[in-house]
C-alpha positions as CSV (number, residue, x, y, z in Angstrom):
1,X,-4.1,-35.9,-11.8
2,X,-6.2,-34.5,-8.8
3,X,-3.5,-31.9,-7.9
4,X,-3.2,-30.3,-11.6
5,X,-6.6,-30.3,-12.2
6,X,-6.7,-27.9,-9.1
7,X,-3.7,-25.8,-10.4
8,X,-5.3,-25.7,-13.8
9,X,-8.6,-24.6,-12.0
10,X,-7.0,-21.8,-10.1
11,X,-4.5,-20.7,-12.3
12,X,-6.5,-17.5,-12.2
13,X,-5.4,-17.0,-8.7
14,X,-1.7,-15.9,-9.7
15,X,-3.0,-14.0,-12.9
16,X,-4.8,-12.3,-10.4
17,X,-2.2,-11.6,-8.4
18,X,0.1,-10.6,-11.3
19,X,-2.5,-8.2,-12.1
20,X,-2.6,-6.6,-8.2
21,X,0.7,-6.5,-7.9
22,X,1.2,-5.0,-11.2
23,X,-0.3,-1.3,-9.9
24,X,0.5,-1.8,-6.3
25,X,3.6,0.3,-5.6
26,X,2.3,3.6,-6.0
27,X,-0.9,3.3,-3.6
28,X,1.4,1.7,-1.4
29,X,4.1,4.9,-0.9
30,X,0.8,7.3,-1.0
31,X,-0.5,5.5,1.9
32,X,2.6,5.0,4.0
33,X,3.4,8.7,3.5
34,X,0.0,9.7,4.7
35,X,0.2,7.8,7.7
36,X,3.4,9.9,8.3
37,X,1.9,12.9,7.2
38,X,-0.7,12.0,10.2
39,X,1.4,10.8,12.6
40,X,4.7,12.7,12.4
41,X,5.8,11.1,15.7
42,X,5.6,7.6,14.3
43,X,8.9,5.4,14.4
44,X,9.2,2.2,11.3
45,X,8.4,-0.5,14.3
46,X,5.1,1.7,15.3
47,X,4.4,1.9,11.2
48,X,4.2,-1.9,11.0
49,X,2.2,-2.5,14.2
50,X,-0.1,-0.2,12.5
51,X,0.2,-1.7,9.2
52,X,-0.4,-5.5,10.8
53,X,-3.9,-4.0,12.6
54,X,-5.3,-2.8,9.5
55,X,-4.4,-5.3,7.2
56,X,-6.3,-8.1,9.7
57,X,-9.2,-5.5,10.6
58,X,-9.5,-6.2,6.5
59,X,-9.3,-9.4,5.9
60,X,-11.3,-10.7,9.0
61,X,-14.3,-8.4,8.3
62,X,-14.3,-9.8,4.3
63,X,-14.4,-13.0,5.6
64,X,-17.4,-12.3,8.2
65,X,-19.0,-10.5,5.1
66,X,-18.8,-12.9,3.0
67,X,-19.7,-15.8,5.4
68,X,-23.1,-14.2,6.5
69,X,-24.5,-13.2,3.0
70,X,-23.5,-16.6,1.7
71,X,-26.4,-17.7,3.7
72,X,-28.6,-15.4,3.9
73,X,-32.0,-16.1,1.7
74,X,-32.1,-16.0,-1.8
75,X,-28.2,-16.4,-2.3
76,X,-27.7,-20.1,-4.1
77,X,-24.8,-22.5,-3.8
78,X,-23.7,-20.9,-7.4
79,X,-23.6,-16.9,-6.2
80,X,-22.4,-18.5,-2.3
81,X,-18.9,-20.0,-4.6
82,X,-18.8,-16.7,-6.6
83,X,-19.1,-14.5,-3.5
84,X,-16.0,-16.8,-2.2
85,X,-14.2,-16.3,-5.2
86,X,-14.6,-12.8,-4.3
87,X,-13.5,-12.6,-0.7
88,X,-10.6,-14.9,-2.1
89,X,-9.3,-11.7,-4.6
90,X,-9.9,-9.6,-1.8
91,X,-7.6,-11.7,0.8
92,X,-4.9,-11.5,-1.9
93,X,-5.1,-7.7,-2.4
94,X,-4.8,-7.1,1.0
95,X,-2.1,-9.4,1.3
96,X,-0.4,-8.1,-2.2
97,X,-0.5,-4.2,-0.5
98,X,0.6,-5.4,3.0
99,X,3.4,-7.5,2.0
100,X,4.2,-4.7,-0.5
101,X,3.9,-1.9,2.5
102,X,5.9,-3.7,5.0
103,X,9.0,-4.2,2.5
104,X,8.8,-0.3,1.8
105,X,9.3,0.3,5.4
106,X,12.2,-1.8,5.8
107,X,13.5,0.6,2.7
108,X,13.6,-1.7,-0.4
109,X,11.6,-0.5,-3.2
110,X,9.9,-3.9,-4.9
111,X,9.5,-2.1,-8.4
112,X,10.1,-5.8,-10.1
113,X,6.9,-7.7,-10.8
114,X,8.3,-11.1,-10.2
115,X,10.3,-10.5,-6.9
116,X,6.9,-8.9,-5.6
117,X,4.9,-11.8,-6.7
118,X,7.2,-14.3,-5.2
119,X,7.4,-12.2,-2.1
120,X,3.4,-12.4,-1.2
121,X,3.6,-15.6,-2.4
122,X,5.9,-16.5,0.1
123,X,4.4,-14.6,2.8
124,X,1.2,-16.6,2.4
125,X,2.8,-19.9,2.4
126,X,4.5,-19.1,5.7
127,X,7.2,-21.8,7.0
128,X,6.8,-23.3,3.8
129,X,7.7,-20.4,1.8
130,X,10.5,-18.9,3.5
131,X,12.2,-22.5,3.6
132,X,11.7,-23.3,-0.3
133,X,13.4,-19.3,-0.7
134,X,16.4,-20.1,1.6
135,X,16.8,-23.8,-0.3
136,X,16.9,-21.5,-3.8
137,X,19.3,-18.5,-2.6
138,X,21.6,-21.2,-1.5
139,X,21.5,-23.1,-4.7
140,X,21.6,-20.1,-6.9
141,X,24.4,-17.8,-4.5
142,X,25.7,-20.9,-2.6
143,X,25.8,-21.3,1.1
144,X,29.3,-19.1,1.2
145,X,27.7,-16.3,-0.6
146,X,24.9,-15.8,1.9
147,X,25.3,-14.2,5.1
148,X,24.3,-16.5,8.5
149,X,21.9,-13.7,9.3
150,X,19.9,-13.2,5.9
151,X,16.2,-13.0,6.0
152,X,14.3,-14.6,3.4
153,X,12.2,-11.4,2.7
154,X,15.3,-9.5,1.9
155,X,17.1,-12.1,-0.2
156,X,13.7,-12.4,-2.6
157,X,13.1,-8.6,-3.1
158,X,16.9,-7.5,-3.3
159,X,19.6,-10.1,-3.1
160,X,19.2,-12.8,-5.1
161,X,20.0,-12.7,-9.0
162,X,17.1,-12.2,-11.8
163,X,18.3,-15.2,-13.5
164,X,17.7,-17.5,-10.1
165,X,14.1,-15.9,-9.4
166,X,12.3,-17.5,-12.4
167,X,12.8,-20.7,-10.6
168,X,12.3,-20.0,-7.9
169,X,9.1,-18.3,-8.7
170,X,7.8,-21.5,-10.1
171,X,8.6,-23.6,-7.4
172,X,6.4,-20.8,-5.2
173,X,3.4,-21.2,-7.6
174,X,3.1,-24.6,-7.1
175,X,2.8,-24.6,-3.8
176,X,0.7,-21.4,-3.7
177,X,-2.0,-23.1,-5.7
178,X,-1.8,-26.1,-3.2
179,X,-2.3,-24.1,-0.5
180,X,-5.2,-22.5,-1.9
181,X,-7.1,-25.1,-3.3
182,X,-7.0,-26.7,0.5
183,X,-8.0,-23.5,2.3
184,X,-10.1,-22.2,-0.3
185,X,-12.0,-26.2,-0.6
186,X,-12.2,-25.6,3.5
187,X,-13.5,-22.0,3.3
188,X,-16.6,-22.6,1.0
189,X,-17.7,-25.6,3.5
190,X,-17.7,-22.6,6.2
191,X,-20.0,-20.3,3.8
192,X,-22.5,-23.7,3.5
193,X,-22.8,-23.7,7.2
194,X,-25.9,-22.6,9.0
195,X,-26.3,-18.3,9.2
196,X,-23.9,-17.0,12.2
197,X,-21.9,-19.8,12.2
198,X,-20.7,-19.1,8.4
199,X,-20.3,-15.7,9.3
200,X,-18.2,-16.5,12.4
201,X,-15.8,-19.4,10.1
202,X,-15.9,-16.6,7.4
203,X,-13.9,-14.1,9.6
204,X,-12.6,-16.3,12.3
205,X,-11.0,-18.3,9.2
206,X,-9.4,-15.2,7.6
207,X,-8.2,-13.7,10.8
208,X,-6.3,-16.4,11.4
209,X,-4.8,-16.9,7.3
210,X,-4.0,-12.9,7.9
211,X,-2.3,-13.7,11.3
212,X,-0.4,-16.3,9.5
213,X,1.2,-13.8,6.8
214,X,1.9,-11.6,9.5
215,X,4.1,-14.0,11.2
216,X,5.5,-14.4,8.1
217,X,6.1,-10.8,7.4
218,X,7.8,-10.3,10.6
219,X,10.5,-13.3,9.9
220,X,10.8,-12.9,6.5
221,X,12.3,-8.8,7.3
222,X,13.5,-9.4,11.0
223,X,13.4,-6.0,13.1
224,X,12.0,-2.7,12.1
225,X,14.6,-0.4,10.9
226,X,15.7,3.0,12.9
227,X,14.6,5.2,10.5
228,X,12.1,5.6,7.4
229,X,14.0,5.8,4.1
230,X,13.5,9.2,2.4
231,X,11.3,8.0,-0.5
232,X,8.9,7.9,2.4
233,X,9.2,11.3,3.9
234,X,5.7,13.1,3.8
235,X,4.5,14.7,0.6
236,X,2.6,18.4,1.6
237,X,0.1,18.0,-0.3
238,X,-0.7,20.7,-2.8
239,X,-3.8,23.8,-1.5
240,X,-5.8,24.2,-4.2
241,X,-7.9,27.7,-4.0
242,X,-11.4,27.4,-3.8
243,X,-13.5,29.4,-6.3
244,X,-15.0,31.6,-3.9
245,X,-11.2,32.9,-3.5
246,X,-10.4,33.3,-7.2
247,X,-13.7,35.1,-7.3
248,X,-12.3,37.4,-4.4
249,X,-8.7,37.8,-6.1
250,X,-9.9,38.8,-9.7
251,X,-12.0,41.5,-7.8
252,X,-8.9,42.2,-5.9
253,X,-6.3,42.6,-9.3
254,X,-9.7,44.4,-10.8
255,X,-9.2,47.4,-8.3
256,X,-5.5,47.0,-8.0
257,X,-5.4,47.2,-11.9
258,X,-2.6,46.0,-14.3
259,X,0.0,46.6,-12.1
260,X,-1.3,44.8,-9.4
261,X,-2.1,41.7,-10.9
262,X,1.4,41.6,-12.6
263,X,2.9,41.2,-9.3
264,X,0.5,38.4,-7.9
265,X,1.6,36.9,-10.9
266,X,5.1,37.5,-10.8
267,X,4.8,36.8,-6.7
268,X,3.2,33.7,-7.8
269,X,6.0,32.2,-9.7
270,X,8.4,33.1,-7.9
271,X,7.0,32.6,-4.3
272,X,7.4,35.6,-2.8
273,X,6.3,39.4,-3.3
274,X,7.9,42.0,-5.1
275,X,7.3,44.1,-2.1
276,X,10.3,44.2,0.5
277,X,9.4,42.8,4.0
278,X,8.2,44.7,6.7
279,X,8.8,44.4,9.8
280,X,6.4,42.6,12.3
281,X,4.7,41.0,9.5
282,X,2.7,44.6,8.5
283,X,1.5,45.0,4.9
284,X,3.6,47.4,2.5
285,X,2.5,50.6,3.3
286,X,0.2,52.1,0.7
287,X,-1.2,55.4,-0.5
288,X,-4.5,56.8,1.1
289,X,-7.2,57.1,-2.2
290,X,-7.2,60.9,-1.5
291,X,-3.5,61.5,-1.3
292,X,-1.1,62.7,-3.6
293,X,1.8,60.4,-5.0
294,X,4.9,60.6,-2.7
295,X,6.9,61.4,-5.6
296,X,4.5,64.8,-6.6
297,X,6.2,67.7,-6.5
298,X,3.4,69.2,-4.4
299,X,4.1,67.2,-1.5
């Protein structure tokens, strides 16, 4: 009875998560192709280094956060729980965009709700997790279907078939809300503690939850790949003109007259000038104001 009143009374923990995971994908690619953008240089292995650093930077100063203003005067035991609640959303959605960032650099693209949610899922419940995956890929591909070497990670995003991941789905909620109602029961008796020492449980606490699905991360994939797959190559990002230099242009097409401001246009569309190149990179050579056209007969 004890353990489904606590499923029923965070059952809003994987509605949560449904709803994270449900806009994830895109701010995921953005970030991993800015990164690249950044940091040309940087190889997949380097990525995910990267990735695990700021992903625990995250969680472990929520946790501080959240620990010290729990105590801090004029916050009661009713806004110290809700501010708990909070930091809890918060550990998921970093989790939710790490998970999801990590399996984009090993080249799958998790674009299906359900094999995303079971994949966090499973990274947060660590041993626990990748066992209960392995136990369900066997039963639903059997043991001669699976090769010796496959991580869990890549069996839950890619490999195993839709109609086996409801199940196993299931069987990953239930022991998702288990997990949570014993941390999250343990992390609230931090925020109750004394000020500093809540705020060191706070982050300590989380650091070492986030350390826990990193470990997970890194057995559920195995090795970094070689290379980055091409969805992830960097985006240049469009150079919008300011309005100081529209300013300057419409003076410029005002001078130039129609014809000028035709063939910005038409350069414009077509990305290049109408003019033919000259060499050394000079500007196509133009009539004085005071001369006559090169085609008049007096010249």
């Amino acid at each position: 009875m004890g353990e489904l009143e606590a499923n029923e009374d965070l059952g809003w923990l994987v509605k949560t998560l449904e709803g994270i995971l449900g806009v994830q994908r895109p701010l995921v690619v953005n970030h991993l192709r800015s990164l690249r953008r950044k940091q040309p240089d940087l190889t997949p292995e380097q990525m995910i280094k990267r990735l695990e650093k700021q992903y625990l930077a995250a969680v472990s100063t929520g946790g501080a956060a959240v620990g010290a203003t729990a105590v801090a005067p004029g916050i009661g035991t009713a806004a110290a729980l809700g501010l708990t609640v909070a930091e809890t959303v918060g550990f998921l959605e970093a989790s939710a965009f790490f998970g999801q960032a990590v399996t984009e650099v090993h080249g799958i693209a998790v674009e299906d709700e359900e094999r995303a949610k079971a994949l966090v899922m499973g990274l947060m419940l660590g041993t626990g997790g990748q066992s209960l995956v392995k136990r369900a890929a066997e039963q639903a591909i059997g043991r001669g279907g699976m090769p010796g070497n496959a991580y869990w990670g890549k069996l839950i995003t890619s490999a195993m078939p839709a109609g086996a991941l409801g199940q196993v789905v299931d069987m990953l909620r239930r022991a998702f809300l288990r997990r949570m109602a014993r941390n999250t029961g343990a992390s609230m008796v931090g925020r109750a503690m004394p000020f500093g020492i809540g705020a060191v449980i706070g982050g300590v606490g989380n650091n070492i939850l986030g350390r826990q699905v990193v470990k997970s991360a890194r057995e559920a994939f195995g090795p970094a790949p070689l290379q980055f797959d091409a969805n992830l190559a960097p985006r240049i990002k469009e150079v919008r003109p300011s309005l100081g230099s529209r300013i300057r242009e419409a003076r410029e097409i005002e001078r130039e007259g129609l014809g000028g401001g035709l063939r910005r246009f038409r350069a414009r569309r077509s990305g290049e000038g109408d003019e033919p190149e000259q060499p050394n990179g000079a500007p196509p050579a133009q009539d004085a104001p005071g001369d006559a056209p090169r085609d008049d007969p007096r010249g």
